[in-house]
N, C-alpha and C positions, 0 to 999 in steps of 0.2 A: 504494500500500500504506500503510494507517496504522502510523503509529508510537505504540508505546506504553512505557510506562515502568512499573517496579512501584510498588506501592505500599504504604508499612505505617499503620495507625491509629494506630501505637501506639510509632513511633517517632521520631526528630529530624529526620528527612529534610521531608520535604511536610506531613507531619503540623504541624510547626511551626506551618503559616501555619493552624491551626484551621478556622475557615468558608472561609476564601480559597483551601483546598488546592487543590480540584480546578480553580477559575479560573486559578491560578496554572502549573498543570499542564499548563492550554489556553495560559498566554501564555507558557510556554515553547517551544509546538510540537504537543506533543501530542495525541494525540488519543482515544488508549484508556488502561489502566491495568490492572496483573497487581494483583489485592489478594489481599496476601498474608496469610492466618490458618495459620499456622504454629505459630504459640505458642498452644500449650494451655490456657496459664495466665493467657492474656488477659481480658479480659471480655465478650467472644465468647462464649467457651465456660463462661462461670461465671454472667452476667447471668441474670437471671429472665425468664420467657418474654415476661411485658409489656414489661420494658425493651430487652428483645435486638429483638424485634419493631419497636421506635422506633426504635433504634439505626441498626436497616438500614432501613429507609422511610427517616429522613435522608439516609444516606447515599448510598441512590441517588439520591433525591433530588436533592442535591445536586449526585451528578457530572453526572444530565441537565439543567442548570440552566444548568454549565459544559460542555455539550456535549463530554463527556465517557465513553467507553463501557467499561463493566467487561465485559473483552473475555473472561476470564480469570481464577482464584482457586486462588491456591497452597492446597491442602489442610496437614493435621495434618504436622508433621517434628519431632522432640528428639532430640537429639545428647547422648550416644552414643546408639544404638539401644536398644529398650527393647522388645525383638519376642518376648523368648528362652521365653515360658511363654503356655499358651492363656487365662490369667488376664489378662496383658498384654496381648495380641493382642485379647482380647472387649475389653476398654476400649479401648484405640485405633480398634477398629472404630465404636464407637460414638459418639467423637468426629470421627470422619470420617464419619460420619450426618450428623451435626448441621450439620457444614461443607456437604457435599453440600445439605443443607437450604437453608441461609443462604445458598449459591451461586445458587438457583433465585430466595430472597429479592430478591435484589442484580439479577435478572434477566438472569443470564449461562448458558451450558448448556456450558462447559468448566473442569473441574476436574482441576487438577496434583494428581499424588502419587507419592511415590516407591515402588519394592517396598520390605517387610518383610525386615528382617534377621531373623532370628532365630538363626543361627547368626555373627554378627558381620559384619564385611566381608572375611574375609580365608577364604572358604570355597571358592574356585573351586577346582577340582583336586585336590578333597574329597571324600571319600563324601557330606559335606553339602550338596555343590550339588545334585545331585534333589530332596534335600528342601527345599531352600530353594524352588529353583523350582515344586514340590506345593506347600507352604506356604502359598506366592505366588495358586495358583491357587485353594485352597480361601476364601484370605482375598479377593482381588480380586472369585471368584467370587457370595460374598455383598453385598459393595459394591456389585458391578455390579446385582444384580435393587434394590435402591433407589436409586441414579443412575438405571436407567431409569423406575421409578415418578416421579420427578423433573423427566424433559425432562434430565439431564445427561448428557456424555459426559466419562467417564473418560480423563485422559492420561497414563500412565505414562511416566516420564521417565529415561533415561540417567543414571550415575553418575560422580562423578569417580574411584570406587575403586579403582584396578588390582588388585586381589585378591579383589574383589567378585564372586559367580557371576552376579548381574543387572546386570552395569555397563555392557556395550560396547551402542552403536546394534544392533547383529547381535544376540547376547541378547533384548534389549526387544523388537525387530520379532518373534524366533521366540514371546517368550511371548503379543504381541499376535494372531499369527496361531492359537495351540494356543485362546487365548479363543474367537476367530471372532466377536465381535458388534458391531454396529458404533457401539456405544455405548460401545466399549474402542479407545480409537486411542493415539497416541505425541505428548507434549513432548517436541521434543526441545532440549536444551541444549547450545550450542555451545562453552561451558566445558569442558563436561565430557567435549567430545570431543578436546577440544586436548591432556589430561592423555595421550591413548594417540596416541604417534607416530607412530605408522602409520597412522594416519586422515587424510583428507583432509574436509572439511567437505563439495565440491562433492560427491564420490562418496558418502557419507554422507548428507546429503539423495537422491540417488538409486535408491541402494538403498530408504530406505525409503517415498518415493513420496508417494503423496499417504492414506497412514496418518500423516502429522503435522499434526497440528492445532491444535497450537499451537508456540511455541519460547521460549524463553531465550537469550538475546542476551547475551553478552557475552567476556570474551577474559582468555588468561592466556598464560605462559613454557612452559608444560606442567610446570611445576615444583610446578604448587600451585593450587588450586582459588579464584584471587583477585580473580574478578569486576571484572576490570581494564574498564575502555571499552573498546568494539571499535578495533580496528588499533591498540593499545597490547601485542597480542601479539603471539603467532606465526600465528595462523586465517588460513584464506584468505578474504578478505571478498569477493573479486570472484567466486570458486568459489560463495560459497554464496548470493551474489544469483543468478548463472546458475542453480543449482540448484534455487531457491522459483520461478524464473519456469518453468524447463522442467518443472517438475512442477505448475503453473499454482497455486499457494497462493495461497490466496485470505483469510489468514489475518492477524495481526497480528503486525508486527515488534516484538517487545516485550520491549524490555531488563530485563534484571537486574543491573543495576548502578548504582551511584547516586556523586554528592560526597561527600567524604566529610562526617558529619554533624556534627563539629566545624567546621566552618567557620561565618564568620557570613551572614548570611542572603542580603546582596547577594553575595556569595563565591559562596556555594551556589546561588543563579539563574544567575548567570552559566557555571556550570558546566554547569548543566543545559541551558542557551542553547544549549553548545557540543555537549554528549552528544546534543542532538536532531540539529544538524549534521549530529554526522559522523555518524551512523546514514540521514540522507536522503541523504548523498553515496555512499551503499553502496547501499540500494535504487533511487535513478534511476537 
């Protein structure tokens, strides 16, 4: 199973080492990469058509160079949620166009994204969980007919929210299955399954079978959503390798977690030396 690590353009992490990122990325271990366009306000999503068009030839570029595969592309997220009016909702949409776009650019065909809040995170047990879940489906529903014009496959990804009506793995498999197409499957993230105690990782990859098609990798106390290194929590790492092989995932193990990116450079490889480690000693 490849291992893979995120990646941002745009910030202190990999980005640091400029031309050398993605080789650097290979002589850590790795071998794929999550590239994360999450921030809207990057130059992603503001560049002029000519230069965004450069930008990513580079950048694939690049990674096939360093034999390196953009396995994977975090879509549009801003914190707090910003879902709540269809004014909102039509600009978001269409910045997840563009992402969807740049996805296909990059030559990858799985694209992360979280559901729309629009009534906040704290709506389960609400009159507003149906509509948040309608919401969900009128808006996914338009994404999806351009994801498929694209070659991409939408993966809607589990929450760390516990008051969230789309947060638990059960949630996200029901609204992946009311979708029906198979160009809508499931990230799932093992963060943010650790937040609800009664989950187990192993049974949780089981249940949702081979609807995950990608994941997020990484580990918390269940206290808080803190992208800790795997087995620096409480997850079950041995559960949820039995789990990706008995459901035959054929997918990439690809962490969300990184050193922190105050550290200096030698600091911060050697870290990442280690984060490749322990993540092969959980997949062999």
């Amino acid at each position: 199973m490849k291992i893979g690590i995120t990646f941002n353009p745009y910030d202190n992490a990999y980005a640091r080492f400029g031309k050398q990122k993605f080789s650097k990325i290979a002589q850590h271990g790795f071998s794929a990469v999550d590239y994360n366009m999450a921030d809207t306000g990057s130059d992603i999503y503001t560049a002029s058509e000519p230069d965004l068009e450069k930008m990513i030839s580079s950048e694939r570029e690049s990674a096939e160079r360093a034999g390196i595969v953009i396995s994977q592309v975090h879509g549009p997220w801003r914190w707090p949620p910003q879902d709540s009016s269809p004014e909102l909702r039509k600009e978001r949409l269409e910045k997840m166009k563009k992402s969807i776009r740049i996805t296909r650019m990059l030559g990858c065909k799985y694209w992360v994204v979280h559901p729309i809040m629009p009534f906040g995170i704290s709506d389960a047990d609400t009159e507003n969980a149906q509509k948040t879940f309608d919401l969900n489906k009128e808006f996914m529903s338009q994404l999806l007919i351009f994801a498929k014009e694209n070659g991409i496959t939408i993966c809607l990804e589990n929450m760390p929210m516990r008051d969230f009506s789309l947060a638990t793995p059960e949630k996200i498999l029901k609204f992946v299955q009311e979708m029906n197409d198979p160009n809508f499957k499931i990230c799932l993230d093992t963060g943010h399954v650790a937040i609800f105690n009664d989950l187990l990782l192993g049974d949780v990859v089981g249940e949702l079978g081979d609807n995950i098609k990608v994941v997020h990798v990484h580990d918390n106390m269940g206290d808080g959503d803190y992208h800790l290194f795997p087995t620096k929590g409480k997850s079950d790492w041995q559960g949820f390798a039995k789990g990706l092989k008995d459901i035959k995932f054929d997918g990439v193990f690809s962490l969300e977690t990184l050193p922190s990116q105050n550290l200096s450079d030698d600091e911060f490889e050697n870290e990442c030396i280690k984060l490749f480690e322990i993540s092969k000693s959980i997949v062999e």
